[in-house]
N, C-alpha and C positions, 0 to 999 in steps of 0.2 A: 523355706527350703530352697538354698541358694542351687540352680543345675545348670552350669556353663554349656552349653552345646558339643564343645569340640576344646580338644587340644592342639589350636592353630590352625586346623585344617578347615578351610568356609564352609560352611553348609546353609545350602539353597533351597529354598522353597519356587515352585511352579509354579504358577495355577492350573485347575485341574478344572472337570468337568462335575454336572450333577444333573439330575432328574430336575425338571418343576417341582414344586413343594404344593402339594395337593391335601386339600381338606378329609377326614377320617371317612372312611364311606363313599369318597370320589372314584376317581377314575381307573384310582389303582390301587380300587378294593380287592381285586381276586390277587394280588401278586403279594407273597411275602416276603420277608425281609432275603431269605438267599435269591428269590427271581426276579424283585427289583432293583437290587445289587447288581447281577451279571450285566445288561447290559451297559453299566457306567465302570466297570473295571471290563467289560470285553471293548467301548469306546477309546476309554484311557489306551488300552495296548494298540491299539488301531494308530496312535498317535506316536508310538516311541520309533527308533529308529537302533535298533541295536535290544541287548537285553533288559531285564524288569532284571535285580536281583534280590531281591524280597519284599513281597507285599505283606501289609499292616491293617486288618477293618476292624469294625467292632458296632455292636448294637447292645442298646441299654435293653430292650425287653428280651427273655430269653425263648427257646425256644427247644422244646424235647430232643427236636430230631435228629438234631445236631448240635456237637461239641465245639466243635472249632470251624465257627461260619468261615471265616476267611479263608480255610481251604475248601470249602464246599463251593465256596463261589467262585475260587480259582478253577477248579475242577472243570467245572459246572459251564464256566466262559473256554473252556478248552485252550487256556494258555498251558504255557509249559510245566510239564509237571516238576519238572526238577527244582522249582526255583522255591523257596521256604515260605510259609505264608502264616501268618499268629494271627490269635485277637484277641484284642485288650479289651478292658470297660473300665469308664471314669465318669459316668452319669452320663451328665449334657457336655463334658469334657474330652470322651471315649475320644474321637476323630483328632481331639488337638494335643492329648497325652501321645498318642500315637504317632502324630509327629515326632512326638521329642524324644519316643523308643528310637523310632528310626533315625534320627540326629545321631543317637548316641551309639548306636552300632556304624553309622557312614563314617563318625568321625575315628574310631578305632578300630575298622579293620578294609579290608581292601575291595569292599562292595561300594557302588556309586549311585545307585540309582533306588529308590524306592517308592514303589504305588502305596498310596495313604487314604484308608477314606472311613465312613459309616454309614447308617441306614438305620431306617426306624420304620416299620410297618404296622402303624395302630390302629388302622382296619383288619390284619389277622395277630389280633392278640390271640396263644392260645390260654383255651382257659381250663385248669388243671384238678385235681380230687384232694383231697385232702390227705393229711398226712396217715391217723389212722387206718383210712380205706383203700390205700397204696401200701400199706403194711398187710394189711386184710388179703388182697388179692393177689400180694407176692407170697403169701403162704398159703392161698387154694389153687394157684398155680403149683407151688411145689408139691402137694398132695398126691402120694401115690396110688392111692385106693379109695372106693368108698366110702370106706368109713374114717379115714383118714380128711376126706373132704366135708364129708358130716360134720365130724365135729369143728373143723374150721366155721362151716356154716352156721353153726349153732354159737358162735362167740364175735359175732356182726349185731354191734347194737345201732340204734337207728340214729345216736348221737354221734355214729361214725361217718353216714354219709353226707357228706360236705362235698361243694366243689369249691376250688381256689378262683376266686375272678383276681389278677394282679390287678392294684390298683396305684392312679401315682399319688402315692403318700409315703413319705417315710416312714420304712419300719421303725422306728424306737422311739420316736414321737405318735407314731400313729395320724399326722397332720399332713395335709397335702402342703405343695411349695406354694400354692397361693396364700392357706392359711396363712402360712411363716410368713411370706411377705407383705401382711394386712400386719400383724406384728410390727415390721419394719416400718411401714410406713407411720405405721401412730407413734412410734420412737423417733424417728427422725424430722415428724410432724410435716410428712409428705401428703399433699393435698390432692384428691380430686381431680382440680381443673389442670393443674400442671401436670400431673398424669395422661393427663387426656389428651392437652397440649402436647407431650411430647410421641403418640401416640398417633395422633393426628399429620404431627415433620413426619413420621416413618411412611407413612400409608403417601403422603403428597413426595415424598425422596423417592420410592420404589417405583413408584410410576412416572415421575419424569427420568430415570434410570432407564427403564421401561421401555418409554417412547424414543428414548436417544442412542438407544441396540445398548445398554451395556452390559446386557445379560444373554446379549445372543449368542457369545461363543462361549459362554459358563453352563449351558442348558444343551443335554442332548434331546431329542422327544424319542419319547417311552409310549407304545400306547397312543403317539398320534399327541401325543400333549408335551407342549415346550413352552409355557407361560403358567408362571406362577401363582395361584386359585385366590387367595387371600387379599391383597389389594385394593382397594376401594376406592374408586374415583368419586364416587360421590355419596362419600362420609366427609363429619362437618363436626365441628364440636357440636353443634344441635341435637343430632344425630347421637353421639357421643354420648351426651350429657341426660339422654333418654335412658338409657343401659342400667340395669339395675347390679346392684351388687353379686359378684360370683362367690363370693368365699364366706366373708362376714355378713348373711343376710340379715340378722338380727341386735345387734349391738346400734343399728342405727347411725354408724362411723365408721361402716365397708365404703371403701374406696376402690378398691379392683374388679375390674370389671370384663365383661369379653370384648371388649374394645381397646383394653391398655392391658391386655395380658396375651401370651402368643397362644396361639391353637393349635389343637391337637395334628400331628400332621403326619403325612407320609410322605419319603424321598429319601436318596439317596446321594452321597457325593464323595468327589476324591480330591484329592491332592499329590503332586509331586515333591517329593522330597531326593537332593541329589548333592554332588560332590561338583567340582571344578568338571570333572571327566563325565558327568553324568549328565549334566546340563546339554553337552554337545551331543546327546543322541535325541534330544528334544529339538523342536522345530524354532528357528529364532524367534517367531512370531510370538511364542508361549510368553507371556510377560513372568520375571522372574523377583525376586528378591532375597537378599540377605540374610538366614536366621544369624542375629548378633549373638541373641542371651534368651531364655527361659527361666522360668518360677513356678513355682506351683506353694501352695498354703492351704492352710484349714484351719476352722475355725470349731469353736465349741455353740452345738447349734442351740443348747439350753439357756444360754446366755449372752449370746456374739451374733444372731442373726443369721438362718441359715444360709442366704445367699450372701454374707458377707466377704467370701474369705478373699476377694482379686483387693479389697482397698488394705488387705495386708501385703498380697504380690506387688501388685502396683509400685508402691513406694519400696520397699525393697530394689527390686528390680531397676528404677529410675535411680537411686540412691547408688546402687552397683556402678552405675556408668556416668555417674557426676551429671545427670540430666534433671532435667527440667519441665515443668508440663509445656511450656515457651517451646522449647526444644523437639517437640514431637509434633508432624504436620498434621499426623491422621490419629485418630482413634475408634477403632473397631470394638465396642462392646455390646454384647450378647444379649438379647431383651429378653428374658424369659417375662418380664413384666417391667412395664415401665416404670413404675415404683421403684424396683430395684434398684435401676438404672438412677436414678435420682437419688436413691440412700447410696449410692458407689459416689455419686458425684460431690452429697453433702458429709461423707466422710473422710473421703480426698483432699477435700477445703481444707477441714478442721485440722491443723496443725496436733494438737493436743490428745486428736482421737488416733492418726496417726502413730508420734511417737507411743503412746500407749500399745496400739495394736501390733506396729510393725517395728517396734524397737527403733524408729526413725526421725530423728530431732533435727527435722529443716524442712522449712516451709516453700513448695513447689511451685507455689504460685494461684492465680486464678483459673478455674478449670474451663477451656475453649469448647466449650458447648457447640461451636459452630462448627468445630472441626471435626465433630464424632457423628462415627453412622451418615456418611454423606451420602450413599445411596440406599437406606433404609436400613431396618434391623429384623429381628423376630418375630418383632411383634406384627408387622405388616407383611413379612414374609414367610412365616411359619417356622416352628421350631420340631424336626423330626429330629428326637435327643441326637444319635450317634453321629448323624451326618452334619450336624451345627458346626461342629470344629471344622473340617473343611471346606463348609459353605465359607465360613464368615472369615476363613485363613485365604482362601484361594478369591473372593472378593476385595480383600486388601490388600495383595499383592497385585491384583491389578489394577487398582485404586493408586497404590506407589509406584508403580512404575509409570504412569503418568506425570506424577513430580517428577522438580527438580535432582540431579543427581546428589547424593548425599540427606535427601528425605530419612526419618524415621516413624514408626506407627507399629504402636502397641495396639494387640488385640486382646478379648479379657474376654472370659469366659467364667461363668460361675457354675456352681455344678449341687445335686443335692448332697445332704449330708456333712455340707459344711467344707464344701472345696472350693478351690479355684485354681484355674491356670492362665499362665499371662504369658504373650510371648512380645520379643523386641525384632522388631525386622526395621531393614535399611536397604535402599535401592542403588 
């Protein structure tokens, strides 16, 4: 799915702000997804200089009490009420779809400036009754009398009451994304130690990131916490290589482990999204870049690997603008699991699997391994679904604007159910 950004008119990505990314049950277990939100969209407005003219959030788990977070959280930060405020969901995608809503409305109408973010709070998952017995009690609620409520009461079998605990699996496979990805890896005959290896770069990037402030002006503190929970200065492949299997504990051939898959996590983050005119109510400081071009794909998860669908985007997308993997300084891609991350890179290669998938008959080259994730990924820094897209979009942008002028760096994000989105940024 070919989605140009604009018709001529630039549109700029910011970087924005976010919470630490804090382990389930940490620090910022009593806060949910709308009260860890507000302080990083009341931070962002602290920062503008002029108006906000439409904010964009979104969160992958749901939540009763509200329909449309993103105005609960506008509300809720006491910014302006006038100004329009949606939420999208796109899996682990939601934060970087939402970008490219807001792309496409900056580029067609006379609004400049847009707050972009997500958030995930899986320390208050709520957890819900089943469908029979929310059938059940909307009809002994409606019950006008006694006997009208009798016989409601009398037609409650005990096979009705269930509670819903949501869990992360795909509905229509019924399989969690790690399953799927133990899948992949035995398909693409991803191993173990290279797993672990690549597992190991994230966890030793984050921390010298870390130590070198590049995350000081990306992290507001929440709760007195502004450092990232997950990190591990002293993990080791040793270390690593102890881990037993998470997913496949039985086949004797699980390879994913809690150590090359990302963790459960709670945070928040945002992003800027802005026009020529929009830019200038932000502070020069703000480091900024390009949105060129966007993609978004999907893939068939019965047969195509569910987290496959960015090495259809990918090429696509590179293919759109005569480029090259030579041609691109930086690559930002998203660890839900390091495995992943390694079937994206040994499909990439594959000329053959390529045109196949993504309709694209020319060979990009050898994939620079050295150039991706230079200040970590996921997996070392957690992945709170909604907020991913703007972590890992507002870390590349200030990752590029460090380059050379005329840099490029694609960010890739895969998503459950067989998505993916990719974006093209230039500095």
């Amino acid at each position: 799915m070919a989605t140009p950004p604009s018709n001529g008119r630039p549109i700029w990505l910011a970087a924005g702000v976010r919470t630490a990314f804090l382990g389930v049950d940490g620090a910022f277990a009593r806060r949910d997804s709308l009260t860890l939100s507000v302080p990083i969209v009341h931070a962002m407005a602290q920062r503008v200089n002029g108006p906000i003219d439409f904010g964009v959030w979104g969160a992958v788990i749901p939540n009763l009490a509200y329909a449309n977070l993103a105005r609960e959280i506008w509300l809720d930060a006491k910014l302006d009420p006038h100004v329009p405020t949606f939420t999208t969901i796109m899996q682990c995608s939601t934060s970087m779809v939402g970008v490219f809503e807001a792309a496409g409305i900056l580029a067609r109408t006379n609004t400049a400036l847009a707050l972009v973010g997500g958030v995930e709070s899986m320390s208050r998952v709520q957890i819900g009754i089943g469908q029979n017995l929310s059938d059940w009690l909307r009809r002994l609620t409606q019950a006008r009398d006694l006997s009208q409520r009798l016989a409601v009461l009398r037609k409650l079998r005990p096979s009705d009451i269930r509670l819903f605990v949501p869990e992360v699996k795909n509905r229509v496979t019924g399989r969690s994304m790690g399953e799927h990805t133990e899948d992949m890896a035995k398909d693409w005959n991803v191993g173990r130690r290279e797993q672990d290896e690549l597992a190991l770069e994230g966890h030793q990037r984050v921390i010298a990131a870390q130590d070198r402030g590049f995350f000081t002006d990306l992290i507001v503190p929440v709760d007195g916490v502004a450092k990232d929970h997950f990190p591990r200065r002293d993990t080791s492949m040793e270390k690593l290589a102890k881990l037993k299997p998470a997913f496949d504990k039985t086949s004797g051939k699980g390879s994913l482990t809690a150590g090359n898959s990302s963790p459960l996590t709670d945070g928040a983050a945002a992003i800027w999204v802005g026009t020529d005119q929009g830019l200038r109510r932000l502070p020069d400081r703000v480091p900024r870049a390009r949105l060129v071009d966007f993609e978004m794909a999907a893939v068939d998860i019965f047969t195509e690997g569910l987290l496959m669908a960015p090495v259809t985007a990918i090429p696509r997308l590179l293919a759109r603008h005569k480029l090259t993997f030579d041609d691109i300084a930086l690559w930002e891609i998203h660890e839900a699991f390091s495995a992943q991350v390694l079937c994206h890179i040994k499909g990439l290669e594959d000329q053959g699997f390529v045109k196949r998938k993504a309709g694209v008959d020319h060979s990009f080259g050898h994939f620079p391994r050295e150039r991706m994730n230079p200040n970590g990924g996921s997996v070392a820094l957690g992945h709170p679904f909604a907020a991913t897209g703007a972590r890992i979009l507002s870390q590349a942008v200030k990752e590029l604007a460090e380059l050379p002028a005329g840099s490029r760096a694609i960010v890739s994000i895969c998503s459950d159910g067989g998505l993916g989105t990719v974006a093209l940024l230039e500095v």
